[in-house]
MMTF fields as JSON, N, C-alpha, C and O atoms, coordinates in Angstrom:
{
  "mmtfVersion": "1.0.0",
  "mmtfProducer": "UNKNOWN",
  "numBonds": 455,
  "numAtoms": 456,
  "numGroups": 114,
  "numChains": 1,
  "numModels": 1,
  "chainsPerModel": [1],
  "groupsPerChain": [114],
  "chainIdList": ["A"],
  "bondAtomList": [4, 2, 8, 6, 12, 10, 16, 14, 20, 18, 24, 22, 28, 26, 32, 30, 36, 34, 40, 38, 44, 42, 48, 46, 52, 50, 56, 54, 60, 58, 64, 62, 68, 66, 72, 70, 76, 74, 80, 78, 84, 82, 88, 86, 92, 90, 96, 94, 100, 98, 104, 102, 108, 106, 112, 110, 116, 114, 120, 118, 124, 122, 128, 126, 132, 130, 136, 134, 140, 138, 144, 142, 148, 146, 152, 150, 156, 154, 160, 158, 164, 162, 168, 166, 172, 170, 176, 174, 180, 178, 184, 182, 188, 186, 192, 190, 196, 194, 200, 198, 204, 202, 208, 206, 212, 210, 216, 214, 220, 218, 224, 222, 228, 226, 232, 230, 236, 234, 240, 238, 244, 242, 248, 246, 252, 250, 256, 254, 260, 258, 264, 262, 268, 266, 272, 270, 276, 274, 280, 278, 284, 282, 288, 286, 292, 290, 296, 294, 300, 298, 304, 302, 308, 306, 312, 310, 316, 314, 320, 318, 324, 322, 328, 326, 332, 330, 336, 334, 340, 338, 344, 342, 348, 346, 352, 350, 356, 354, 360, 358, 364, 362, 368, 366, 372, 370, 376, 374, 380, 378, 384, 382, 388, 386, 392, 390, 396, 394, 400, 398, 404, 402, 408, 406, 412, 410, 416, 414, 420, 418, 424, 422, 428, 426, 432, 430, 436, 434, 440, 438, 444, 442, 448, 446, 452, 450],
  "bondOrderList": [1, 1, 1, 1, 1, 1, 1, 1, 1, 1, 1, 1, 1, 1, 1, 1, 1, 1, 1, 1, 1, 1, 1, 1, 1, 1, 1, 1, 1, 1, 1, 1, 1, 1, 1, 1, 1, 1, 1, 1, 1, 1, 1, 1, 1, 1, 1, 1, 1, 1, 1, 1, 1, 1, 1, 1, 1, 1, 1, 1, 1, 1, 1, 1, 1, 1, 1, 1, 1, 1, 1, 1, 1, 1, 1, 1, 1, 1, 1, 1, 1, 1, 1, 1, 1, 1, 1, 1, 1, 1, 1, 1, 1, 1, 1, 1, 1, 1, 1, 1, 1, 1, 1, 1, 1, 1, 1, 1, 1, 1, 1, 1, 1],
  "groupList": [{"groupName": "UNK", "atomNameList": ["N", "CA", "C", "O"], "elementList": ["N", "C", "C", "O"], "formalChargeList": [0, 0, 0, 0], "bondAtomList": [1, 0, 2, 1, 3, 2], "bondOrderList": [1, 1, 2], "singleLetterCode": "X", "chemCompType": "L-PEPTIDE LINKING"}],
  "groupTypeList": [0, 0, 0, 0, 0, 0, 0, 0, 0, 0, 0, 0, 0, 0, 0, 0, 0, 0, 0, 0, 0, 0, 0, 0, 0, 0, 0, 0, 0, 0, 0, 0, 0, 0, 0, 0, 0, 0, 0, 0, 0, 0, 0, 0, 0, 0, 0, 0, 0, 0, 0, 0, 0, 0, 0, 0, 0, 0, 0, 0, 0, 0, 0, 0, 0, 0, 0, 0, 0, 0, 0, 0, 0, 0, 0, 0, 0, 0, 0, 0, 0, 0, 0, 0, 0, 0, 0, 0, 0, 0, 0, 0, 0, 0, 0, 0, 0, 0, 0, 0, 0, 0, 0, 0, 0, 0, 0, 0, 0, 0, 0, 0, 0, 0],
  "groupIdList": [1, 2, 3, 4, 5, 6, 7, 8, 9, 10, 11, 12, 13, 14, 15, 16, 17, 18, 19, 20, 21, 22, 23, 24, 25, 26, 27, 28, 29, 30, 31, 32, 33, 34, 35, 36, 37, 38, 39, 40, 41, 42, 43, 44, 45, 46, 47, 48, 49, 50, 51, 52, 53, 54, 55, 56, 57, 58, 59, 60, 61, 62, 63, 64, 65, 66, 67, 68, 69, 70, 71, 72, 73, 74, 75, 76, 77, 78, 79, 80, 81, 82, 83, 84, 85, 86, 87, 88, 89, 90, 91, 92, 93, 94, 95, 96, 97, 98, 99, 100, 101, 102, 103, 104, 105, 106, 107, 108, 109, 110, 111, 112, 113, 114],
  "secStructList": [7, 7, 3, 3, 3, 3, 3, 3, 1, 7, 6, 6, 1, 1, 3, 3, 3, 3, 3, 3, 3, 3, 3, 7, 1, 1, 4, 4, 4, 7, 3, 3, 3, 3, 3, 3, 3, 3, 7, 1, 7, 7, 7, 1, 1, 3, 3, 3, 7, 7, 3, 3, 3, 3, 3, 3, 3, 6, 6, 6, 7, 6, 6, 7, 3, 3, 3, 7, 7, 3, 3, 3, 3, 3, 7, 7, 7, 6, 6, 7, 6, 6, 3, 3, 3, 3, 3, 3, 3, 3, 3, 3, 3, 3, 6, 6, 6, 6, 3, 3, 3, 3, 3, 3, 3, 3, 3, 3, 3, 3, 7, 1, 7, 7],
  "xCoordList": [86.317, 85.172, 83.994, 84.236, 82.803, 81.719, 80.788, 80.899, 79.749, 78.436, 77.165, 77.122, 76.165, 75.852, 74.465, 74.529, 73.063, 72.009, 71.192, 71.33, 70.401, 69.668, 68.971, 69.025, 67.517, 66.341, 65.616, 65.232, 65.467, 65.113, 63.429, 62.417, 63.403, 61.99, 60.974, 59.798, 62.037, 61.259, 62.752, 62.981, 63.591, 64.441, 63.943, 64.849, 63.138, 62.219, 61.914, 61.927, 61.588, 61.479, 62.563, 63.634, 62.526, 63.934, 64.541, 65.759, 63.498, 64.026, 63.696, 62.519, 64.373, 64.251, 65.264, 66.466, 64.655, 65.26, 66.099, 65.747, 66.658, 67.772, 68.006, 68.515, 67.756, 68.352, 69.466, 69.298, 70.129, 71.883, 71.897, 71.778, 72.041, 72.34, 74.356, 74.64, 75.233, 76.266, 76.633, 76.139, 77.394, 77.321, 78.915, 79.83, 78.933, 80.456, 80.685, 79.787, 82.058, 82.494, 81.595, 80.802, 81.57, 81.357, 80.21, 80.379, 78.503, 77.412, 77.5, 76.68, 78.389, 78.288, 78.672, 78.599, 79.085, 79.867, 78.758, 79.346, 77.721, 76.947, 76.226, 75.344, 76.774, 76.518, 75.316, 75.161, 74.157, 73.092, 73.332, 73.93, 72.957, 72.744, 71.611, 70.773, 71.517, 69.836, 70.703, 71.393, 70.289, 70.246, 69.498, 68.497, 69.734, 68.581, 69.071, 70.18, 68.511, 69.246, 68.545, 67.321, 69.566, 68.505, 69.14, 70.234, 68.497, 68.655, 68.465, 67.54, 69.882, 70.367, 69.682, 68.786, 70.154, 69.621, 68.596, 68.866, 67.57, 66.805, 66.676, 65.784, 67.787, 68.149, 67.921, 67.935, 67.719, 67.268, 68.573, 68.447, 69.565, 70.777, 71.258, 71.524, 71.422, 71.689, 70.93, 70.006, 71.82, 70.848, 72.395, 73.345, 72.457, 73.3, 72.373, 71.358, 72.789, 72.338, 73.383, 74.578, 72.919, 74.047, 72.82, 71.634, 73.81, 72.85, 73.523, 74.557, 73.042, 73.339, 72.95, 71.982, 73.568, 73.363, 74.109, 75.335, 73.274, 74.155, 74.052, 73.273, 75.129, 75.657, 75.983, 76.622, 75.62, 76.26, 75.955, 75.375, 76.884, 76.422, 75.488, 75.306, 74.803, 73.052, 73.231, 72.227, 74.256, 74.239, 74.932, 74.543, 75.936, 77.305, 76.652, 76.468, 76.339, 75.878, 77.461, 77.79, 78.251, 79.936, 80.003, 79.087, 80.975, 81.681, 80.003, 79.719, 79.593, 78.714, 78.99, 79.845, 78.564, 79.51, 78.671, 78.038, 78.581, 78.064, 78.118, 79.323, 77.744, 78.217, 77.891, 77.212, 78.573, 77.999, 77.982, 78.817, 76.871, 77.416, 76.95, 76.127, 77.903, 77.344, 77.859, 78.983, 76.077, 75.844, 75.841, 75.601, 76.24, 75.932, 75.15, 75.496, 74.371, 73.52, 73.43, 73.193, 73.681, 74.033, 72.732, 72.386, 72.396, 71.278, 72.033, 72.561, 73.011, 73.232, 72.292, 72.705, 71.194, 70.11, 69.038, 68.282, 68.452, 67.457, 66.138, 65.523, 66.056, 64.884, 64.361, 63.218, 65.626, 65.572, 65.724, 66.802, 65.088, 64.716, 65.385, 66.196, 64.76, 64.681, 66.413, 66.888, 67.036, 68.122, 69.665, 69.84, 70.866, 71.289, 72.655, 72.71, 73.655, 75.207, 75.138, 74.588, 75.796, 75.609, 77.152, 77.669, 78.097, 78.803, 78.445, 77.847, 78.773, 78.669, 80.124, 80.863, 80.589, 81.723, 81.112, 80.546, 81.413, 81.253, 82.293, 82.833, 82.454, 82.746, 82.38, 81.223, 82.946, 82.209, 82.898, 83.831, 82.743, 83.014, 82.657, 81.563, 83.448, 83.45, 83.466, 84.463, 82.397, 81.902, 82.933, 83.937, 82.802, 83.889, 85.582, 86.522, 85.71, 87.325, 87.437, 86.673, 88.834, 88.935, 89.545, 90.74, 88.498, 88.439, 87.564, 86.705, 88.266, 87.212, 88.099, 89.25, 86.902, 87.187, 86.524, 85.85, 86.744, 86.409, 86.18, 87.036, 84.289, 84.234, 83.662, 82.817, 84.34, 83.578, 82.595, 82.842, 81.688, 80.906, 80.779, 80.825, 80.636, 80.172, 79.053, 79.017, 77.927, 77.177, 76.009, 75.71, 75.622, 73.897, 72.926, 72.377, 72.179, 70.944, 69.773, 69.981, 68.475, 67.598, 66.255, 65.876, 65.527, 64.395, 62.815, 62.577, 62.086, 61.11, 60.091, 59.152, 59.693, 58.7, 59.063, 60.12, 58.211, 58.463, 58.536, 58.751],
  "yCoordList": [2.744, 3.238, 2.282, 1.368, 2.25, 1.465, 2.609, 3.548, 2.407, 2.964, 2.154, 0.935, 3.091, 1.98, 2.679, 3.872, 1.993, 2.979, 1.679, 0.467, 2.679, 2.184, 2.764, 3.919, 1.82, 1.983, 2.179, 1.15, 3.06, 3.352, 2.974, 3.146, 2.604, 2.398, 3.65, 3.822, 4.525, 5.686, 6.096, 5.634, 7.278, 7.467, 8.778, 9.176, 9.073, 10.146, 9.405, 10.006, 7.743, 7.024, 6.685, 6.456, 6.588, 5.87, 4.982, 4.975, 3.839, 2.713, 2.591, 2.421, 2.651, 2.323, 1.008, 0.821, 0.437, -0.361, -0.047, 1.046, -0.396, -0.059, -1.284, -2.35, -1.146, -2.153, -1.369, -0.559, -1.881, -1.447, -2.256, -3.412, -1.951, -2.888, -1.6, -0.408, -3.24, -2.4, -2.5, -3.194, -1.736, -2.128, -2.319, -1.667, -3.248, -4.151, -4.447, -4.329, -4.895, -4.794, -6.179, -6.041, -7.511, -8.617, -8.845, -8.959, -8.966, -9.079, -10.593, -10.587, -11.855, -12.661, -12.646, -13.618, -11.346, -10.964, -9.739, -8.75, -9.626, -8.33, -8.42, -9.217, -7.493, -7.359, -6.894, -5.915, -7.492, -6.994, -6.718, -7.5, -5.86, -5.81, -5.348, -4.769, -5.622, -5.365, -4.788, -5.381, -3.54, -3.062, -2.375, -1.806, -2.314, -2.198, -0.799, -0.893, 0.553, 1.501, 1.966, 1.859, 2.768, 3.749, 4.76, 4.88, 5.449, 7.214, 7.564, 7.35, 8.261, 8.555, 10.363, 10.644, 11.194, 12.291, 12.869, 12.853, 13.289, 13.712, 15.101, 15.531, 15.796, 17.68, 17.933, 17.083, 19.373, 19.961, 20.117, 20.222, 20.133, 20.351, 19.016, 18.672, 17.986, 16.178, 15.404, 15.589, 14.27, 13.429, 12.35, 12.492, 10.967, 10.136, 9.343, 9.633, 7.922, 6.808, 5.495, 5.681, 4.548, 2.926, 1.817, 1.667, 1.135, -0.011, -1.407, -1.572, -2.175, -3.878, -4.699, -4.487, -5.328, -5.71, -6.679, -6.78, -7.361, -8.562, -8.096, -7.224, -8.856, -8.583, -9.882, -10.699, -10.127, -11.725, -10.86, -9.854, -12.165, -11.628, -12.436, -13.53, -11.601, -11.958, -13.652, -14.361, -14.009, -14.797, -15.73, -16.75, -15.982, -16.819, -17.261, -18.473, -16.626, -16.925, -16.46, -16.66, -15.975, -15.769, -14.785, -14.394, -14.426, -13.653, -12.784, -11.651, -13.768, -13.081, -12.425, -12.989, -11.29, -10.878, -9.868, -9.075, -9.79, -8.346, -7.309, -7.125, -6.401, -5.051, -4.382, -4.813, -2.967, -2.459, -0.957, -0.234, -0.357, 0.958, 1.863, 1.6, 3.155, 4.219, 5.295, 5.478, 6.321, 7.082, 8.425, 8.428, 9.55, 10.976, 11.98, 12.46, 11.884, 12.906, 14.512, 14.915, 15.12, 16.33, 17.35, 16.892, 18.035, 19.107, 19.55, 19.415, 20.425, 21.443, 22.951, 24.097, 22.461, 23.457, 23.655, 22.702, 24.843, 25.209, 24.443, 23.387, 25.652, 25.114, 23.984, 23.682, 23.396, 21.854, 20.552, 19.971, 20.153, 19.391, 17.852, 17.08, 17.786, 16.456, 16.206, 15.175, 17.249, 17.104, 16.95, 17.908, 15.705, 15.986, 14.897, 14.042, 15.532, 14.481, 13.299, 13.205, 12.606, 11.377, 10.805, 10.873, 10.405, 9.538, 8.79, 9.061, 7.551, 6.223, 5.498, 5.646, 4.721, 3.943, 2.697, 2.649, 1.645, 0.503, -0.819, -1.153, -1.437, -2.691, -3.962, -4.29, -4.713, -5.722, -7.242, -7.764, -7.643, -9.156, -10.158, -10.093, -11.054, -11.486, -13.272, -13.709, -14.129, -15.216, -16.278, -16.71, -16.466, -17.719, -17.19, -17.945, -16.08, -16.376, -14.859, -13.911, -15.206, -14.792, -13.309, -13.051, -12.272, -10.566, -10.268, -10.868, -8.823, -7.622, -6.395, -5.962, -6.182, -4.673, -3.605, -3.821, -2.354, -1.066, -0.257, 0.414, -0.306, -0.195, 1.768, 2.086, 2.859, 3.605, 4.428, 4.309, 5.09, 5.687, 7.097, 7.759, 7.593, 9.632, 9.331, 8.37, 10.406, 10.171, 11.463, 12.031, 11.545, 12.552, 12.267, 12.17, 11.963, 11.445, 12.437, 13.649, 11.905, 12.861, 12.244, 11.27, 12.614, 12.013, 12.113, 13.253, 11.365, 11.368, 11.495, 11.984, 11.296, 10.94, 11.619, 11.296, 12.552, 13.345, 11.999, 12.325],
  "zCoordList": [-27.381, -26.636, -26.779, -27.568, -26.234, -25.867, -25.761, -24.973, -26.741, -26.669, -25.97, -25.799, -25.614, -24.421, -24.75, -25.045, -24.731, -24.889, -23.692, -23.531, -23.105, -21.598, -21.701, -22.124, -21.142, -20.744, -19.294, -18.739, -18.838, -17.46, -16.769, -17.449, -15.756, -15.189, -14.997, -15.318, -14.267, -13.599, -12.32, -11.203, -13.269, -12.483, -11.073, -10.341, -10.955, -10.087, -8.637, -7.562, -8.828, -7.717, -6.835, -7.398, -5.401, -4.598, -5.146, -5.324, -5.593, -6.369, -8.204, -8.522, -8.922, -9.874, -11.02, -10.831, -11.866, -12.675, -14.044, -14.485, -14.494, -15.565, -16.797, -16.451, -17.7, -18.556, -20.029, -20.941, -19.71, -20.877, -21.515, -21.109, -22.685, -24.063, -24.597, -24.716, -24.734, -24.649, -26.723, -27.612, -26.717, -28.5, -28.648, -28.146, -29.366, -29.301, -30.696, -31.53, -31.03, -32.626, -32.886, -33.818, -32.226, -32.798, -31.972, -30.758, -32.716, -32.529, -31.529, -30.61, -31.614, -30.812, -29.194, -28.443, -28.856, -27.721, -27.344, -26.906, -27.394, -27.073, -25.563, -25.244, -24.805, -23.07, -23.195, -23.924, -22.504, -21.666, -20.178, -19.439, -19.901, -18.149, -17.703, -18.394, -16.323, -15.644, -14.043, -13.214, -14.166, -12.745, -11.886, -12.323, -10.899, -9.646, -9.109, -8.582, -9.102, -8.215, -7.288, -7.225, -6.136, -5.028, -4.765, -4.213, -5.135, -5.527, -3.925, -3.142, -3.771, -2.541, -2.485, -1.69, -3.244, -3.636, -4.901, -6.102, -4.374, -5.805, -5.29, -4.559, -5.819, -5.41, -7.16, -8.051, -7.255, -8.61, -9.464, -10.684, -9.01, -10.021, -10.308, -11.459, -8.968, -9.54, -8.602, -7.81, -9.068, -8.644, -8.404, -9.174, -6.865, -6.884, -6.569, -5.936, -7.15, -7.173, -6.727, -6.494, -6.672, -6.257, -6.697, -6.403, -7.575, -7.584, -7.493, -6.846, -8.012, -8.244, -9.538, -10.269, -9.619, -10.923, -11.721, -11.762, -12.332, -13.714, -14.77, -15.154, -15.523, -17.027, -17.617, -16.953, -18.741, -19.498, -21.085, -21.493, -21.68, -23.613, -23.537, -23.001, -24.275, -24.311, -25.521, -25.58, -26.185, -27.326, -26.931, -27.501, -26.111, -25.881, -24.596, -24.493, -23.777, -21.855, -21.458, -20.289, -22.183, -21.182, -20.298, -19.575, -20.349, -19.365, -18.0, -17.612, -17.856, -16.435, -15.409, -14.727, -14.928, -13.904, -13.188, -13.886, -11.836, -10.653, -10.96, -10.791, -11.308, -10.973, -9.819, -8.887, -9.968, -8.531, -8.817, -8.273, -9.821, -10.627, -9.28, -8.402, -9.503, -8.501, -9.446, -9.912, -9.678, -11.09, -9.883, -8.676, -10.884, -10.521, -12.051, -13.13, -11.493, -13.064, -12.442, -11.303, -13.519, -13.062, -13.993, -15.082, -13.748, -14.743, -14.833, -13.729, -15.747, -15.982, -16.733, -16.91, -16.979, -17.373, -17.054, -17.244, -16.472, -15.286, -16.361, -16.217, -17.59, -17.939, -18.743, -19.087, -18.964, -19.718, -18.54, -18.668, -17.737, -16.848, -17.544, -17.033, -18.755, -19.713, -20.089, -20.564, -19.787, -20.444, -19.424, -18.672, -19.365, -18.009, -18.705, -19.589, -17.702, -17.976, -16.862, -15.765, -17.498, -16.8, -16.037, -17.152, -15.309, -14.686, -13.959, -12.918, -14.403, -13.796, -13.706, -14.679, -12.6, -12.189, -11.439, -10.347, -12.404, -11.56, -11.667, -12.722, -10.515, -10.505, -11.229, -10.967, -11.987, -13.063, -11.957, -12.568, -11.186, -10.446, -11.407, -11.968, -11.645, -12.958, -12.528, -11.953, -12.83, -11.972, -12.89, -12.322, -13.557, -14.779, -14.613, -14.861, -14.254, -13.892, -13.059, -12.878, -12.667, -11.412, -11.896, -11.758, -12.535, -13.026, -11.858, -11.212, -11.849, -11.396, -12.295, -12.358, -12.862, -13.637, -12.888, -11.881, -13.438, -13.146, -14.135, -14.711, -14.518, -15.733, -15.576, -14.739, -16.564, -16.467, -17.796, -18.996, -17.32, -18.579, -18.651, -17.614, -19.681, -19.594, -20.468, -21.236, -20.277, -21.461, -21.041, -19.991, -22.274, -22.03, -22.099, -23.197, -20.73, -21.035, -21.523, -21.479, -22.016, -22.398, -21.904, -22.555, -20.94, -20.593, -21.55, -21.95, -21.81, -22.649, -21.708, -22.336, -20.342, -19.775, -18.366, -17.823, -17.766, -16.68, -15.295, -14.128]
}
């Protein structure tokens, strides 16, 4: 498994920014990514998004590659707003050799900032 902790711009806007820090056994192999999304729906129970985006190990410069995540966040709780499940599926296009993966994630996000 891959733990993954991300920093959000302002997921409330059409457009918002994303940065993922991925956590990996060997600190010389550690994925950053930067992505771009546009929140297709902002309804009270979820929310879908699509974005764009690069990835490289922040230490080596290797394996660089596109993504193309498309997220569904779900509320499952009326009066906890801050609190929500996450699926994301994306494409990793992979520029130094000839990969495309299909990378996916589950996770719970928790918002700090309305």
């Amino acid at each position: 498994t891959t733990n993954i902790m991300a920093v959000n711009t302002g997921k409330n806007h059409k457009i918002n920014g994303e940065l993922k820090l991925f956590a990996v056994k060997d600190i010389e192999e550690l994925p950053l990514e930067i992505d771009a999304y546009y929140n297709f729906s902002l309804h009270e129970m979820y929310r879908v998004s699509l974005g764009a985006g690069f990835k490289v190990e922040v230490f080596t410069g290797e394996n660089a590659a596109f993504t193309i995540p498309l997220k569904l966040e779900i509320f499952p709780f009326h009066q906890f707003k801050n609190v929500s499940f996450l699926y994301e599926i994306a494409p990793e296009i992979y520029f130094n050799k000839d990969q495309v993966s299909l990378r996916n994630l589950f996770g719970l996000r928790y918002t700090f900032l309305k």
